[in-house]
C-alpha positions as a Markdown table, in Angstrom:
| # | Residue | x | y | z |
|---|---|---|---|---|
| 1 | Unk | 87.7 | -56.8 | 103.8 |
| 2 | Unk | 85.3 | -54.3 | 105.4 |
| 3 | Unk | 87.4 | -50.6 | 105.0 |
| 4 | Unk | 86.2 | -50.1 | 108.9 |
| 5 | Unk | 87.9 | -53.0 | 110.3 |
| 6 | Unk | 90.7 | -52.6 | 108.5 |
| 7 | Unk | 91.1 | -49.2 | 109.6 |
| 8 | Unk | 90.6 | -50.6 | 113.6 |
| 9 | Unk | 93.4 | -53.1 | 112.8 |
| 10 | Unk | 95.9 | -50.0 | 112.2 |
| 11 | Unk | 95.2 | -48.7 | 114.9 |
| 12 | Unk | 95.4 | -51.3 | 116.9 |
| 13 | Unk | 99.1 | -51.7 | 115.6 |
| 14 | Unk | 99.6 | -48.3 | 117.4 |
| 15 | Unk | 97.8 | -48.8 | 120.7 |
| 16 | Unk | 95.5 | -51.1 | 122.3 |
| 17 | Unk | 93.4 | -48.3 | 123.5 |
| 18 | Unk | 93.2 | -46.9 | 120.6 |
| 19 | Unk | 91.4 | -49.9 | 118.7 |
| 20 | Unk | 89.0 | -49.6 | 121.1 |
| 21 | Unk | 88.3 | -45.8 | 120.4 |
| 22 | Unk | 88.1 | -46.7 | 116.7 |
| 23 | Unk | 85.4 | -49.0 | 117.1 |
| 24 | Unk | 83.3 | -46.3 | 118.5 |
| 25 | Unk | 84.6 | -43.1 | 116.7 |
| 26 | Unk | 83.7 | -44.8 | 113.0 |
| 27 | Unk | 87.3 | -44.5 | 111.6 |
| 28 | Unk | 87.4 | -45.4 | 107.7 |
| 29 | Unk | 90.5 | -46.2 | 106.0 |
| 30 | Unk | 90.8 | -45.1 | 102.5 |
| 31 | Unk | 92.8 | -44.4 | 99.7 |
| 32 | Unk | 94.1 | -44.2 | 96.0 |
| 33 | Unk | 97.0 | -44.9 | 93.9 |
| 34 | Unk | 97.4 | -42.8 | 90.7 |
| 35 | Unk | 100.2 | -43.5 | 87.9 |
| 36 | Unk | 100.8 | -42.4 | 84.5 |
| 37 | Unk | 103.3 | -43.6 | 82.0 |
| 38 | Unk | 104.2 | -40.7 | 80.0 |
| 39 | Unk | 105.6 | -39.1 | 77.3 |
| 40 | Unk | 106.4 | -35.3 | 76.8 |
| 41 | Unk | 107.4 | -33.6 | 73.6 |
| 42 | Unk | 108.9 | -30.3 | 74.9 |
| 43 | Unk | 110.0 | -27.1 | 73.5 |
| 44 | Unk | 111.0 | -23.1 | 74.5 |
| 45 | Unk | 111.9 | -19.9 | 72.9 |
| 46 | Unk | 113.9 | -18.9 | 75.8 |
| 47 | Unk | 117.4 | -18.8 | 74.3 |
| 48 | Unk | 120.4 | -20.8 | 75.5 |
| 49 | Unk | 118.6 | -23.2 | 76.4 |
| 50 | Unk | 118.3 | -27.4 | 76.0 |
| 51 | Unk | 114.7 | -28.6 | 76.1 |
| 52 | Unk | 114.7 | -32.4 | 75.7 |
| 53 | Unk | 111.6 | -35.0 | 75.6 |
| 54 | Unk | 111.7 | -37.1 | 78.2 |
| 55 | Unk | 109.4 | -40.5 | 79.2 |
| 56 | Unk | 108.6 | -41.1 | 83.0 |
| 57 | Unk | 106.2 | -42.7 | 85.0 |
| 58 | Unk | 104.8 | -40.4 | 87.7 |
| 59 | Unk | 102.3 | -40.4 | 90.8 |
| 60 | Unk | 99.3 | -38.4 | 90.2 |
| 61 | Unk | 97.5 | -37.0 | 93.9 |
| 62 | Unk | 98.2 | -40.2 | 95.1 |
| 63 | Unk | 97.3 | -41.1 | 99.1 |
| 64 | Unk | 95.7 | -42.7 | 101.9 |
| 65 | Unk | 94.1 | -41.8 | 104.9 |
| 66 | Unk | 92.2 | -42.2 | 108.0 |
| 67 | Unk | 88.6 | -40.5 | 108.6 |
| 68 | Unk | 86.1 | -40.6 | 111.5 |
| 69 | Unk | 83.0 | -39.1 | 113.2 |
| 70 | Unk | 82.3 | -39.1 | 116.8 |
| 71 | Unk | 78.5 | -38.2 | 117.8 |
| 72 | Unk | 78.1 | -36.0 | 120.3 |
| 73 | Unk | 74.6 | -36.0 | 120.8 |
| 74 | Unk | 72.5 | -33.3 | 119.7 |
| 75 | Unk | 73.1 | -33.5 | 116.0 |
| 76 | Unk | 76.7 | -32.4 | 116.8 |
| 77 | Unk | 79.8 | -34.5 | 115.3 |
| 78 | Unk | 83.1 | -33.9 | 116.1 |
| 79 | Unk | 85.1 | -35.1 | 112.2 |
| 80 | Unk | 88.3 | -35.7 | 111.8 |
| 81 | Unk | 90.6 | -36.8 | 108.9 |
| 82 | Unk | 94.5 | -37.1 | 108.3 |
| 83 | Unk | 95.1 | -37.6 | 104.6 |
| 84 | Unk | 98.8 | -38.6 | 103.9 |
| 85 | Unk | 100.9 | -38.5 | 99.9 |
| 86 | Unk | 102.3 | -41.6 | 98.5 |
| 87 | Unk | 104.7 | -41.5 | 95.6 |
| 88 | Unk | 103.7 | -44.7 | 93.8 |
| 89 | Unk | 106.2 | -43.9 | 90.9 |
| 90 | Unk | 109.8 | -43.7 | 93.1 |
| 91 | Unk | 108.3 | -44.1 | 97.1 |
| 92 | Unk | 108.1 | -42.5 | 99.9 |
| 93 | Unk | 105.2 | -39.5 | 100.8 |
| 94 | Unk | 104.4 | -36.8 | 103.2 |
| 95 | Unk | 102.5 | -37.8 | 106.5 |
| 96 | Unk | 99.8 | -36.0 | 106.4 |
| 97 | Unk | 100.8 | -33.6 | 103.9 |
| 98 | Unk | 97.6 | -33.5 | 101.8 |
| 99 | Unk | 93.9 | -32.1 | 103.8 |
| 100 | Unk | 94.3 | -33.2 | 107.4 |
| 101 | Unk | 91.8 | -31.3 | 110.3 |
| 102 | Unk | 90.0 | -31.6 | 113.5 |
| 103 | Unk | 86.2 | -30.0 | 113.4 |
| 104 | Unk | 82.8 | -30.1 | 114.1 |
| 105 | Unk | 79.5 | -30.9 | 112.2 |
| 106 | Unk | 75.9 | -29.8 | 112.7 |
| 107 | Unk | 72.5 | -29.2 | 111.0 |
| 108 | Unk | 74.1 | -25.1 | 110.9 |
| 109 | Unk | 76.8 | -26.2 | 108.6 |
| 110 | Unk | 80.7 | -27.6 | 109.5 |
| 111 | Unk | 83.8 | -25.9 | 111.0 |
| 112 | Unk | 87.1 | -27.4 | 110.4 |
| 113 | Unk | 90.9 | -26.3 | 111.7 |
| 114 | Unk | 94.2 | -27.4 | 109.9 |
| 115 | Unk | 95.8 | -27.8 | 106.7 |
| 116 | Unk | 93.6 | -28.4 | 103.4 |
| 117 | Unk | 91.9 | -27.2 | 100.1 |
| 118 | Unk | 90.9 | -23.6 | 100.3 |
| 119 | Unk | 87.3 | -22.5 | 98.8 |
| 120 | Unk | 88.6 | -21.4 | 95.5 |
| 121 | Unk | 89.7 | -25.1 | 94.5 |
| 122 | Unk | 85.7 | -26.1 | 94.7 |
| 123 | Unk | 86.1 | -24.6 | 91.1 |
| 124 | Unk | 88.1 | -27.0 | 89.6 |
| 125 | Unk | 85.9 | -29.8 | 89.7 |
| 126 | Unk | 82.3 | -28.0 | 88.0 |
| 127 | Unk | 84.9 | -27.4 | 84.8 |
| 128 | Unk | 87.7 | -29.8 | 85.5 |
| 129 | Unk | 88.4 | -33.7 | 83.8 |
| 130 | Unk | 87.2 | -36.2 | 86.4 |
| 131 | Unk | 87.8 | -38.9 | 84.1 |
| 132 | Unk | 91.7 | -38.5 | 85.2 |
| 133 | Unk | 90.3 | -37.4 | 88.9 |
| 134 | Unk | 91.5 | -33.5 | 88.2 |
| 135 | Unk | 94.9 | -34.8 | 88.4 |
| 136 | Unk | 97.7 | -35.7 | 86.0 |
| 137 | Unk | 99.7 | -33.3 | 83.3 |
| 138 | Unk | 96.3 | -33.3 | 81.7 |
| 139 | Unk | 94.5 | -31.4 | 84.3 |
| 140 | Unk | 92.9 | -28.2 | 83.6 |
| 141 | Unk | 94.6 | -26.0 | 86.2 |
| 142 | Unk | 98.0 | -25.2 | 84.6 |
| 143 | Unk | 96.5 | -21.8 | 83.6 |
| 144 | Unk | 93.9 | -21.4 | 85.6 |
| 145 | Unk | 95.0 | -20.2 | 89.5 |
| 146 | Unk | 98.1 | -19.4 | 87.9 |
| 147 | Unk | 99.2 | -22.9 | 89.4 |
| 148 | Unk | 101.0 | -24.8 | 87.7 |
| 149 | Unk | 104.8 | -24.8 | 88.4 |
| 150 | Unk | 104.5 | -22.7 | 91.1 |
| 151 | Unk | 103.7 | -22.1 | 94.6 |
| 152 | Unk | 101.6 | -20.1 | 97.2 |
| 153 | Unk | 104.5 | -18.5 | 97.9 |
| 154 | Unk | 104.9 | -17.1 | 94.7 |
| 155 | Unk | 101.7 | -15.8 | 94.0 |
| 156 | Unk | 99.7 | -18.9 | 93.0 |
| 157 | Unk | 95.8 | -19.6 | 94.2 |
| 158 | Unk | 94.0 | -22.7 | 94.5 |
| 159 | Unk | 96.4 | -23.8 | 97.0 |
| 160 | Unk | 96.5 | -26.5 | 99.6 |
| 161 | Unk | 96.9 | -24.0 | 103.2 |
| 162 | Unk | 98.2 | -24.7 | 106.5 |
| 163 | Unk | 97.1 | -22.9 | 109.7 |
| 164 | Unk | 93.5 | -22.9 | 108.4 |
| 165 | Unk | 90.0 | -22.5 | 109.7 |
| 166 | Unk | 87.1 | -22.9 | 107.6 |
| 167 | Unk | 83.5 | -22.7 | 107.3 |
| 168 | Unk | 81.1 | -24.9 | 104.9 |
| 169 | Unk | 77.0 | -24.1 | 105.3 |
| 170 | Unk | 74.9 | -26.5 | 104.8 |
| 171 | Unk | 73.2 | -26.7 | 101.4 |
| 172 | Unk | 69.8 | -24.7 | 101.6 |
| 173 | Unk | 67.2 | -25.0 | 98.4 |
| 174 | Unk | 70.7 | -26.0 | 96.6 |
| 175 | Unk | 72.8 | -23.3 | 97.5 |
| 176 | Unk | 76.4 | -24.0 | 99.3 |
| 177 | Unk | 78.6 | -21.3 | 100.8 |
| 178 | Unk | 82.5 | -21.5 | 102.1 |
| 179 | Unk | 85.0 | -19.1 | 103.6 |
| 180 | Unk | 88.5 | -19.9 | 105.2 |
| 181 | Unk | 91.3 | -17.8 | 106.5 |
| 182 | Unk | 94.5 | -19.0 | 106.7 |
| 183 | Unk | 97.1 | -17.7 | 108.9 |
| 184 | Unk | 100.9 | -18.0 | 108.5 |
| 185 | Unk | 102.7 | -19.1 | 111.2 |
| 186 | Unk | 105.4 | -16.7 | 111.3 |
| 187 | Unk | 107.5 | -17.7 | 114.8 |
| 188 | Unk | 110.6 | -18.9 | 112.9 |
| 189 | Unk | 110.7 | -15.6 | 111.2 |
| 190 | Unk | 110.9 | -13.4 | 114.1 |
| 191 | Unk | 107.1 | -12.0 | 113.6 |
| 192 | Unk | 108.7 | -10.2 | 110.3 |
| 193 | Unk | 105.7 | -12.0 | 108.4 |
| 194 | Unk | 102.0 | -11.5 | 108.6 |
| 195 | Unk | 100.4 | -12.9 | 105.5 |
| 196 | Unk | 96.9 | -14.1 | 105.5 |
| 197 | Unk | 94.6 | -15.8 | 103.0 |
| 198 | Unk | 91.1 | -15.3 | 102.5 |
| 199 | Unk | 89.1 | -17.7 | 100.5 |
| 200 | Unk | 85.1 | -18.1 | 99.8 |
| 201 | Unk | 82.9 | -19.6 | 96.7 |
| 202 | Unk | 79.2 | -19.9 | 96.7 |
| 203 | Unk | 77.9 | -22.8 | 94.5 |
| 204 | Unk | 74.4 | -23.8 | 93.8 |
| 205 | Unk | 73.4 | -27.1 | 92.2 |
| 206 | Unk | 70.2 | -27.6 | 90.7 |
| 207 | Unk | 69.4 | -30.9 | 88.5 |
| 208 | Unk | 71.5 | -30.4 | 85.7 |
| 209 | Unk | 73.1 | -27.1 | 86.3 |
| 210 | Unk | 75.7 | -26.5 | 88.6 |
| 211 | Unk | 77.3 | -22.6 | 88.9 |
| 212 | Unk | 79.8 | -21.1 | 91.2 |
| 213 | Unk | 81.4 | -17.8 | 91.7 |
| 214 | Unk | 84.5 | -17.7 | 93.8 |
| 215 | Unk | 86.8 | -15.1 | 95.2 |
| 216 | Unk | 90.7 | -15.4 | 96.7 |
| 217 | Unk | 92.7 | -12.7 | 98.6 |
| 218 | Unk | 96.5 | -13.3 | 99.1 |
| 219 | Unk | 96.8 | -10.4 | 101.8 |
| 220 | Unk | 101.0 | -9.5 | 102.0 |
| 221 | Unk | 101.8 | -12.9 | 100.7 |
| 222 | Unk | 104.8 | -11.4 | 98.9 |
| 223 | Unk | 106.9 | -8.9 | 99.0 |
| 224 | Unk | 109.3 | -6.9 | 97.1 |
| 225 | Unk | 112.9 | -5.0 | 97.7 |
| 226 | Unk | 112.6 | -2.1 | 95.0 |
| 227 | Unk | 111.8 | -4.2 | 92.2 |
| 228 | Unk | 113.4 | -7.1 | 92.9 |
| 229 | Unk | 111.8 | -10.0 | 94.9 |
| 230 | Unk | 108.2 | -10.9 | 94.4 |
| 231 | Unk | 107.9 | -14.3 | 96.7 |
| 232 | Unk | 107.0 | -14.9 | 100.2 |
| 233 | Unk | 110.8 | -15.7 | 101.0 |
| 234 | Unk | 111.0 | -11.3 | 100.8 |
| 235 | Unk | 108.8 | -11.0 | 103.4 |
| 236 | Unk | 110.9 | -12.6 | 105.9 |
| 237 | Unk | 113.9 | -10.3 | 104.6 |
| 238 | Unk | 114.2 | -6.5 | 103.9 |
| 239 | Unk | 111.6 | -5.2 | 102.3 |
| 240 | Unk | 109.4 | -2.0 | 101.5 |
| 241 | Unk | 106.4 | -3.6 | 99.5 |
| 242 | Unk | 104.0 | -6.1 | 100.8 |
| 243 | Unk | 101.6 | -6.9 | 98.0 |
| 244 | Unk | 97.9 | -7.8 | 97.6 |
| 245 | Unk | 96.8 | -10.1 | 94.9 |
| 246 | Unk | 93.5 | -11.6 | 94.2 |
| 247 | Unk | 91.7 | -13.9 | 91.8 |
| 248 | Unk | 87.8 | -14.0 | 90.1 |
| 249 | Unk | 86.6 | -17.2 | 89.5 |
| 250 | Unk | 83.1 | -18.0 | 87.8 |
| 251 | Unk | 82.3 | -21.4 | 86.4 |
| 252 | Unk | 78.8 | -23.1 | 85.4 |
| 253 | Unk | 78.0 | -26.4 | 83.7 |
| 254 | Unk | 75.0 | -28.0 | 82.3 |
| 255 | Unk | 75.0 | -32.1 | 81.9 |
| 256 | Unk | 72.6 | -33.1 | 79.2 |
| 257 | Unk | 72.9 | -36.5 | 79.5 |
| 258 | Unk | 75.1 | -36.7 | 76.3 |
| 259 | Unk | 77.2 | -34.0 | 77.2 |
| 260 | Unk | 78.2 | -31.9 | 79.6 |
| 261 | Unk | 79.5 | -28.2 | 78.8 |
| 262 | Unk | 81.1 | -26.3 | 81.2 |
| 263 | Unk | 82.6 | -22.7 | 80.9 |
| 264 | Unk | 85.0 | -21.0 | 83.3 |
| 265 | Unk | 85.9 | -17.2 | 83.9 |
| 266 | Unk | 89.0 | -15.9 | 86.0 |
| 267 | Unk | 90.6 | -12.5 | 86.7 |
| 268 | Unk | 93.5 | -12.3 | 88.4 |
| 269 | Unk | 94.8 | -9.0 | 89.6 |
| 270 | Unk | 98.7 | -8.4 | 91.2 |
| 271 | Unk | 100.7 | -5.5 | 93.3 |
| 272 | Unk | 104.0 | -4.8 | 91.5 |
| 273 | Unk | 106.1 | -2.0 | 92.4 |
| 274 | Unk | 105.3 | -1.1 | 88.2 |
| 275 | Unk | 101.5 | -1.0 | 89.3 |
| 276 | Unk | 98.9 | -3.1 | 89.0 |
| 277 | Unk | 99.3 | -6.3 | 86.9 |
| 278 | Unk | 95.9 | -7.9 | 85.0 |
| 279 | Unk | 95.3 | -11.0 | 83.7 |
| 280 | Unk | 91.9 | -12.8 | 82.3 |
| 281 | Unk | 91.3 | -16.0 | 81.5 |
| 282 | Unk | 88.6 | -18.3 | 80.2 |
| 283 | Unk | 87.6 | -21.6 | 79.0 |
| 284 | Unk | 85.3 | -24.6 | 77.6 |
| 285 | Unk | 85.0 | -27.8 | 78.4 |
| 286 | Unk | 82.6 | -31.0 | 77.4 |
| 287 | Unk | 83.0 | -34.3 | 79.0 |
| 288 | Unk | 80.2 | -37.2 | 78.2 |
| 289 | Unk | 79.7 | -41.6 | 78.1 |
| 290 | Unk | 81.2 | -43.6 | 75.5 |
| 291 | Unk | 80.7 | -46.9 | 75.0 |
| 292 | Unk | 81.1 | -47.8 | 78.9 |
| 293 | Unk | 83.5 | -45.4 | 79.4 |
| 294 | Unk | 84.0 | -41.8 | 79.9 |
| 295 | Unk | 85.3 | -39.1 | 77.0 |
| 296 | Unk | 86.8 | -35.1 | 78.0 |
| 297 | Unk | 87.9 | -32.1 | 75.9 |
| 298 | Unk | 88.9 | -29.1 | 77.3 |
| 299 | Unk | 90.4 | -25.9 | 76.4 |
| 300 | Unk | 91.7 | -22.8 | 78.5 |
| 301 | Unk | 93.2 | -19.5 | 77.1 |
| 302 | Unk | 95.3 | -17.3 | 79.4 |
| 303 | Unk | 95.0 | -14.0 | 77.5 |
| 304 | Unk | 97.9 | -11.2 | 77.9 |
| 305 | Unk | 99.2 | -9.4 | 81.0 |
| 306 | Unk | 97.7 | -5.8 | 81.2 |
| 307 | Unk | 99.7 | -3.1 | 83.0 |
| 308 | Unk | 103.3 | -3.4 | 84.7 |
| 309 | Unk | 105.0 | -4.2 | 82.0 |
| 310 | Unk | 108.6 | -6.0 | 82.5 |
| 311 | Unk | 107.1 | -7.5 | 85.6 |
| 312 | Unk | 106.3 | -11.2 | 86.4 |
| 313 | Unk | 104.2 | -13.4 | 88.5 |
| 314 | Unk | 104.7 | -16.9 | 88.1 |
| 315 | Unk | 103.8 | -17.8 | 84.7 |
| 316 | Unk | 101.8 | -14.3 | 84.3 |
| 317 | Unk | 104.1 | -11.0 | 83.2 |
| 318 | Unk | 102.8 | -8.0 | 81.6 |
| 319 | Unk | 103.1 | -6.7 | 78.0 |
| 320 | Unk | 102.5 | -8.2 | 74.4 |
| 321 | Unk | 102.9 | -11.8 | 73.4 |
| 322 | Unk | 102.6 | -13.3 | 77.1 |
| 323 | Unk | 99.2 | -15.2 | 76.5 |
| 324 | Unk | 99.0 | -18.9 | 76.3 |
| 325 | Unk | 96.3 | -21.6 | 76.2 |
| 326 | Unk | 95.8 | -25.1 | 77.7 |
| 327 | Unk | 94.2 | -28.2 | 75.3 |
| 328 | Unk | 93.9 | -31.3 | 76.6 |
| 329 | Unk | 91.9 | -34.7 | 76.1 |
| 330 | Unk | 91.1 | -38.2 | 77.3 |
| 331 | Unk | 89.4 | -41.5 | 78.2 |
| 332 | Unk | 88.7 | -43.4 | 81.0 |
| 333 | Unk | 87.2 | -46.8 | 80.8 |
| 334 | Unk | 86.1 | -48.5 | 84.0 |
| 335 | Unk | 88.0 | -51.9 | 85.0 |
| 336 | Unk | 85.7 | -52.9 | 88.3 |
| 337 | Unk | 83.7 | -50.6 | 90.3 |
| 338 | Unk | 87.6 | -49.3 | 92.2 |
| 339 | Unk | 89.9 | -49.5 | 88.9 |
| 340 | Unk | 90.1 | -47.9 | 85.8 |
| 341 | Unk | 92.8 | -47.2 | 83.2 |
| 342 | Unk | 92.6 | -44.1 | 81.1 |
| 343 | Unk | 95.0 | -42.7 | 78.1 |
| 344 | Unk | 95.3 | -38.8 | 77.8 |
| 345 | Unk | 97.0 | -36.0 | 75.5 |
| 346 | Unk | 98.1 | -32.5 | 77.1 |
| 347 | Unk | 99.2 | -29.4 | 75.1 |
| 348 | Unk | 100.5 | -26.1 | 76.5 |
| 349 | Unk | 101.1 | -23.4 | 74.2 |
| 350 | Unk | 102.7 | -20.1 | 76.1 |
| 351 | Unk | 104.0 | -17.0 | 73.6 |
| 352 | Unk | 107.6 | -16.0 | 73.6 |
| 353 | Unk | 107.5 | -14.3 | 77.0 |
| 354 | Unk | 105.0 | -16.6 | 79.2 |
| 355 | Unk | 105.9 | -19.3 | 81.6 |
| 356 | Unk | 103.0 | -21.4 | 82.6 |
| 357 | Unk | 103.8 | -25.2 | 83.0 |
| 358 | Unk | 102.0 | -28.3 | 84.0 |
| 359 | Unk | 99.8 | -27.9 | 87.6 |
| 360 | Unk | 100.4 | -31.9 | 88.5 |
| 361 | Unk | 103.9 | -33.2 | 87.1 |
| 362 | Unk | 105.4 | -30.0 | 85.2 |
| 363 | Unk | 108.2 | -30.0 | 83.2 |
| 364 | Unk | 111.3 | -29.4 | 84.9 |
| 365 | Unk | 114.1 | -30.6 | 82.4 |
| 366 | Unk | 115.0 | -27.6 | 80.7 |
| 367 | Unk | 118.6 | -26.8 | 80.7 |
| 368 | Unk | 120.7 | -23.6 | 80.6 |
| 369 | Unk | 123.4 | -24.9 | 77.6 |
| 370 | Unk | 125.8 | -22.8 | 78.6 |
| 371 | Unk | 126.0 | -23.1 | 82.7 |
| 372 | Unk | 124.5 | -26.4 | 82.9 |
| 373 | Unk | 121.8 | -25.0 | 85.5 |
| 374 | Unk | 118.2 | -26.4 | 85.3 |
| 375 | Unk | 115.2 | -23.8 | 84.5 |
| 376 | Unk | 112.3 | -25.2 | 86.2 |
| 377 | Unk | 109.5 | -22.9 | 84.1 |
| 378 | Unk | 111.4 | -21.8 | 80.6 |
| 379 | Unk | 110.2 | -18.9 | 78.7 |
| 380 | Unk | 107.7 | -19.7 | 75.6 |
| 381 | Unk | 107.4 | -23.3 | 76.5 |
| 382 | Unk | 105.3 | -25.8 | 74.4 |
| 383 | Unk | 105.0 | -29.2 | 75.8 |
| 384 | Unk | 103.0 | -32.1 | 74.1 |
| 385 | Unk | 102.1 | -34.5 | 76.8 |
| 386 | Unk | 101.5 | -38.4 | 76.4 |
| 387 | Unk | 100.1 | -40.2 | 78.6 |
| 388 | Unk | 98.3 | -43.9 | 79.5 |
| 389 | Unk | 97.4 | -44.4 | 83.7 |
| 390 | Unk | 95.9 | -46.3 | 86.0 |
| 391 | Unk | 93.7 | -45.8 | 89.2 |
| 392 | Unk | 92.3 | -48.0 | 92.0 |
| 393 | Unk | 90.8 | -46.4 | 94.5 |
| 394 | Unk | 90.2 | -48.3 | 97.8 |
């Protein structure tokens, strides 16, 4: 059945009115669901501690939503979209949790207010496995945004950002360009909190050739008490330190046909009260057809934190033997023109005193042995990640 009508029938379930509206607004309904059965061979240097494997079936980006245009005359569109999570593993999801906004379209470009995607994610996909639609334990983000197992709050980019307004330009000769600021909404905090988030990339595609360079500022995000603290959570508290952090992102990939070979660049630069903390990154990637289907390597390295020693960020601290690097691998082969099943491996390698984990589904089963209390991102893990999945979009 025709996505549109479908999406009209919805709303009709809400409101008569409002069926009527869709008809006329161009509302499409859409979709995907996303599992993986997997596997995960784990380990961690971090003493004290019990690391088992464990097998699960999880939900990767899964969601559905509702999208429409409105013509205003004059070229002008008001767009809107609210895009909601589904756990297809265990049920449930977030009402429009994932990128939901209210904007406006035009031959100078879009504006759109709300809650999605900053800039610095456009990244991800000129390097990133869209075989597995960047998602799953095999995505190439665990290292890369300093993302995976962690938050915003904690001093993570590539982020999905509420209280947002953004700008996309329209593509001239090839060329793209976006910024967004995000605001935080401090009122239940008593106006103790004024972090902001700035976010732009600049892209251009050219035949084969796409390039990107993209730049994140995480203005008093987090905060610190003397040396302790470090997260958002400070910032609401007692505090004499609001930090600025920021992240350097260049990425450029060439598709010969055969094979396409990406590389990615990223520095990542933190306020500690030891000074500044330093991180670089970088990475290859090739992806090309097999048979009917669709073959990706990649490999990341996280090298080791420079400066404020005995501090940490996430998975990031600085000092000797914090480095850690990110291999993973797969294949998708096409069911219909909506479906697709895929089979990937995922390796993440962190030295004794690195904590990076898994961006989509990390490993959270670590166990102190002698409290009994979990550790969500163990010191020195290794994880070796199974996995076989299935997509329909719709």
């Amino acid at each position: 059945m025709n996505k549109k009508l479908i999406a009209v029938a919805v709303a009709g379930l809400l409101a008569a009115p409002l069926a009527a509206q869709a008809q006329t607004a161009n509302v499409v309904l859409y979709g995907r669901l996303n599992l993986t059965l997997e596997y995960v061979n784990a380990d961690a240097s971090q003493a004290n501690l019990y690391v088992p494997n464990v097998s699960r079936l999880s939900s990767n980006s899964s969601r559905f939503g509702l999208r429409g245009t409105e013509a205003l005359g004059g070229g002008l569109n008001a767009i809107w979209q609210i895009e909601s999570s589904v756990s297809g593993d265990a049920g449930g999801g977030t009402i429009a949790g994932r990128d939901t906004f209210l904007g406006l379209q035009g031959s100078w470009g879009t504006v759109r207010f709300g809650n999605f995607l900053a800039p610095y994610d456009d990244v991800h996909p000129v390097f990133g496995d869209t075989g597995t639609y960047l998602t799953t334990m095999a995505a190439q983000a665990a290292l890369w945004a300093n993302n995976g197992g962690y938050s915003k709050g904690t001093g993570s980019f590539d982020d999905r950002l509420g209280n947002s307004l953004r700008y996309d330009s329209p593509n001239i000769a090839g060329f793209t360009g976006s910024v967004q600021v995000s605001l935080f909404d401090d009122g239940g905090a008593g106006g103790t909190n004024d972090s902001t988030v700035w976010s732009m990339a600049g892209q251009y595609k050219n035949g084969p050739f796409t390039g990107i360079l993209a730049y994140e500022y995480n203005d008093d995000v987090r905060c610190y008490n003397g040396s302790t603290g470090g997260t958002n959570s400070t910032c609401g508290a007692a505090h004499d330190m609001q930090a600025n952090d920021s992240a350097f992102s260049a990425a450029a990939a060439w598709d010969f046909g055969i094979v396409r070979i990406a590389g990615l660049y990223e520095r990542l630069e933190y306020d500690t009260p030891g000074g500044n903390l330093k991180r670089d990154l970088w990475g290859i990637f090739a992806g090309g057809p097999v048979f009917t289907g669709k073959w990706y390597v990649g490999y990341s390295k996280a090298n080791d934190g420079k400066g404020a020693t005995g501090y940490r960020v996430n998975g990031l601290a600085g000092g000797n033997d914090t480095s850690a690097y990110h291999l993973s691998a797969s294949y998708n082969q096409p069911i219909s023109k909506r479906t697709s099943w895929y089979v990937a491996y995922s390796r993440i390698d962190n030295d004794q005193f690195a904590s990076y984990n898994y961006n989509i589904n990390p490993y959270r089963n670590a166990v102190n042995s002698q409290t009994n209390a979990s550790v969500a991102n163990p010191l020195g893990l290794t994880g070796n990640a199974f996995l076989a999945g299935m997509i329909h979009l719709f």
